[in-house]
C-alpha positions as CSV (number, residue, x, y, z in Angstrom):
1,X,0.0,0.0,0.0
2,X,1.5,3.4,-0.6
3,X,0.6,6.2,1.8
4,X,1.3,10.2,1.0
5,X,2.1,12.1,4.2
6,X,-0.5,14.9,4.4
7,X,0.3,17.1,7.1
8,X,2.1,16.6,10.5
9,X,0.3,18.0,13.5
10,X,1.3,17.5,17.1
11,X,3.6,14.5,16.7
12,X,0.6,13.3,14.7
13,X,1.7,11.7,11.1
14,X,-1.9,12.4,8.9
15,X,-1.5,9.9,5.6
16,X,-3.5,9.9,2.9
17,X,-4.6,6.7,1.3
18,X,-5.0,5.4,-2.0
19,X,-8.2,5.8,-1.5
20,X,-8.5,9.0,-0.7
21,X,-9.2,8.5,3.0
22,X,-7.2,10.1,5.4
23,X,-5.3,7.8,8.6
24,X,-3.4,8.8,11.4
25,X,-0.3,7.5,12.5
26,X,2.4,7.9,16.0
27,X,5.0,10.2,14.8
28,X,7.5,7.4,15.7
29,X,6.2,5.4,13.2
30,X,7.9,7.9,10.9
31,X,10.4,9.6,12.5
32,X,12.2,11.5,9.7
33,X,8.6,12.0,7.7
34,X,7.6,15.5,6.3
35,X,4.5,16.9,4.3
36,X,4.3,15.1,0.6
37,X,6.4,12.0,1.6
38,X,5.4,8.5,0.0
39,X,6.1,5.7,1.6
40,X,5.3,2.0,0.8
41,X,3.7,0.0,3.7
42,X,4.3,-4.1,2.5
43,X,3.8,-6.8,4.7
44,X,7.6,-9.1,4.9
45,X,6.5,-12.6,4.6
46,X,9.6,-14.0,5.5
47,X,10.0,-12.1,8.6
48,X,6.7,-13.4,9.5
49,X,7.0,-16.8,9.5
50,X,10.4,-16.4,11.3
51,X,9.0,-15.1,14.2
52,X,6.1,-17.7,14.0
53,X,8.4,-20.4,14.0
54,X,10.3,-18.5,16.8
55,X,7.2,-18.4,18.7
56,X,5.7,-21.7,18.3
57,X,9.5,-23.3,19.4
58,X,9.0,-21.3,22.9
59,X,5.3,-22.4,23.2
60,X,6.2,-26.0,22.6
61,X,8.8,-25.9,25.1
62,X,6.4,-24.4,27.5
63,X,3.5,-26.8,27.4
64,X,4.8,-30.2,26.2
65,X,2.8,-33.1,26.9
């Protein structure tokens, strides 16, 4: 998804959506972001299923039967 940074206000990153709808994000989540920035939000697949397999190790080793 790409989002267009609209405006900053207060610490408060306002994005505009393909769409057209407007979002709001934390200003951490874009630290170094300023008014007409595009960014591409992608989800990482591979980083995903690293930490699921990460996770599911600890819970197996937590509850084994």
């Amino acid at each position: 998804m790409i989002i267009t940074i609209d405006r900053i206000e207060n610490n408060i990153i306002v994005a505009e959506l393909p769409d057209g709808q407007f979002i709001d994000f934390p200003g951490k989540l874009f630290p170094d972001a300023n008014e007409g920035d595009v960014y591409t939000i992608k989800k990482d697949v591979a980083e995903t299923d690293i930490r699921r397999k990460r996770i599911n190790e600890k819970m197996n080793k937590l509850f084994v039967d």
